[in-house]
C-alpha positions in Angstrom: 28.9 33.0 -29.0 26.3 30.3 -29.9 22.3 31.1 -30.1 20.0 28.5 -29.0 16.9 28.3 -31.3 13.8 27.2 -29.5 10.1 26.0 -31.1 6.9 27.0 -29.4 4.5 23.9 -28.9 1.2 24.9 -28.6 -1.5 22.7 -27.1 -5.1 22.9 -26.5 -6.5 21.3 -22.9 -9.4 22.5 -20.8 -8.9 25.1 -17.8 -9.8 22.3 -15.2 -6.7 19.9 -16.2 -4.5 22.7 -16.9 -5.2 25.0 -13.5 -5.1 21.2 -11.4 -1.6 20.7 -13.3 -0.3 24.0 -12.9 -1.4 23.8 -9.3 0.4 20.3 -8.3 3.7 21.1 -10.5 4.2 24.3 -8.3 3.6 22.0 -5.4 7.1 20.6 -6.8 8.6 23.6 -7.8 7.9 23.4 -11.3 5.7 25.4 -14.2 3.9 23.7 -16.9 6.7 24.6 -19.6 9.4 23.2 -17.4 7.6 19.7 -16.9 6.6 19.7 -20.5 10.3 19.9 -21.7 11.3 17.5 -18.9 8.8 14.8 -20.2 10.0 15.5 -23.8 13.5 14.7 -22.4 12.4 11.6 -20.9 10.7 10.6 -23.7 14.1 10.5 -26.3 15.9 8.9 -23.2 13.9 5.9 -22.8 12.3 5.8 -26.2 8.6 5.5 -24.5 6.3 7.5 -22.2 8.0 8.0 -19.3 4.8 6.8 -17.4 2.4 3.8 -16.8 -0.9 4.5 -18.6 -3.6 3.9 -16.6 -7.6 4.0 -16.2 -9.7 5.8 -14.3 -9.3 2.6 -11.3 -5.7 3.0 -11.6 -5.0 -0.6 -13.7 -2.7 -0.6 -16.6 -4.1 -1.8 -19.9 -2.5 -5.2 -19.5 -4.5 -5.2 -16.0 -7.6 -4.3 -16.5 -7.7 -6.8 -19.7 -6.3 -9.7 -17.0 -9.5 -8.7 -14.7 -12.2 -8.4 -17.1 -10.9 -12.1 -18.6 -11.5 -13.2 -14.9 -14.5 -11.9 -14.1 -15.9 -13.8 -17.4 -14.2 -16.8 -16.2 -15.8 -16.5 -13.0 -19.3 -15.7 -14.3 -19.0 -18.8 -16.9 -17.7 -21.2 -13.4 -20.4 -23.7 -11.9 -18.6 -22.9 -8.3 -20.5 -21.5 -5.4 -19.9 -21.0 -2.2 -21.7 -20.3 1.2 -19.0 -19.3 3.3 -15.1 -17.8 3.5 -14.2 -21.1 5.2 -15.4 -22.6 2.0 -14.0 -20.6 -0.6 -10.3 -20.9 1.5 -10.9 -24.9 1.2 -11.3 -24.4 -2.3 -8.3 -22.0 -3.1 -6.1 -24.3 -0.7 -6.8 -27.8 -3.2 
């Protein structure tokens, strides 16, 4: 007969997070512990977080980096345009 031996994690989080957590993972069919050991599984299987990290607009790191390097580049550009029909003419040269 063989006796699994299980750890306790422990983990602080405010009520709002947990209670909107606990309320979508029932939604699926799941409670907090179970989705906690599934993303610890996932985690040794791919080595990583088994999720994109994203802000609060929903870009990834390497996103968000590539739109605030072109919203400089667009501030620092001499171009200007009055119309769509212009821009187009632009982006089609």
């Amino acid at each position: 007969m063989s006796t699994k031996i299980t750890d306790q994690i422990q983990v602080r989080i405010d009520s709002k997070t947990k209670n909107e957590a606990r309320r979508i993972l029932e939604g699926l069919g799941l409670d907090i512990s179970t989705a906690v050991k599934m993303m610890c599984k996932q985690i040794i299987f791919t080595k990583s977080l088994p999720y994109e990290i994203r802000d609060e607009n929903g870009f990834t790191p390497k996103k968000s980096q590539e739109l605030r390097e072109a919203i400089i580049e667009a501030e620092n550009s001499d171009k200007a345009f009055t119309s769509v029909g212009e821009l187009m003419k632009d982006l089609e040269s």
